[in-house]
N, C-alpha and C positions, 0 to 999 in steps of 0.2 A: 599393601600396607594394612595392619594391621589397624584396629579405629583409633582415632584420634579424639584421647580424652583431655582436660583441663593437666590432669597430671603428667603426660609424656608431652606436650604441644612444645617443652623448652629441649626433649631431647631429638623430635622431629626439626626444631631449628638449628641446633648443632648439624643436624646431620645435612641439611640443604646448605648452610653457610659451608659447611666444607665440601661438601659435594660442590660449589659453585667455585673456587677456590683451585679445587683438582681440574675442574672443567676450564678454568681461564687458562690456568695455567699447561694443561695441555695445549692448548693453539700454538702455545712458544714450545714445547717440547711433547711429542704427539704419543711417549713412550711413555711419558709419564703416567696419564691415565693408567696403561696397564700395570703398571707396577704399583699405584695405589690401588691398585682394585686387587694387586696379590697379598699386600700388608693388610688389607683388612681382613679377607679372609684367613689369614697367616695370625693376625690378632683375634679373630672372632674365636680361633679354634683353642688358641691359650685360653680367654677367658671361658670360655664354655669347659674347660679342663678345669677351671681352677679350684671349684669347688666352693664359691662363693655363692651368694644370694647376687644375681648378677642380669635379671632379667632385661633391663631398661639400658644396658649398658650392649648387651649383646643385640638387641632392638634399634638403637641408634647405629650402630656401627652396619647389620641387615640393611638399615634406611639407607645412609652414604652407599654403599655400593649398589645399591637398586638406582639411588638416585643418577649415581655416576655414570652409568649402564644405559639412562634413559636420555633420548636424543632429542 
């Protein structure tokens, strides 16, 4: 992860509350982890496409699936 400053510290929270979220929710359905961990990437690569100023959003979305990934 990349450093955590004042400025991103509310998009590293998004990205743990759902990452925790995907993680509960896998214990009841064990497939689901991976199929959120295909939609992000499947999302990261839209916005990295789109041509936006888009840094912080592709950094949160990086974090959840690191996060999700991590046991």
């Amino acid at each position: 992860m990349s450093n955590i400053t004042p400025d991103n510290q509310v998009y590293l929270a998004l990205a743990a509350i759902s990452a925790s979220f995907g993680k509960a929710l896998a214990k009841h359905n064990p497939e689901l982890k991976d199929d959120l961990i295909q939609e992000l990437e499947k999302v990261y690569i839209e916005v990295r496409g789109s041509g936006l100023e888009n840094n912080q959003v592709l950094e949160t979305l990086d974090w959840t699936k690191h996060l999700l990934n991590k046991d």
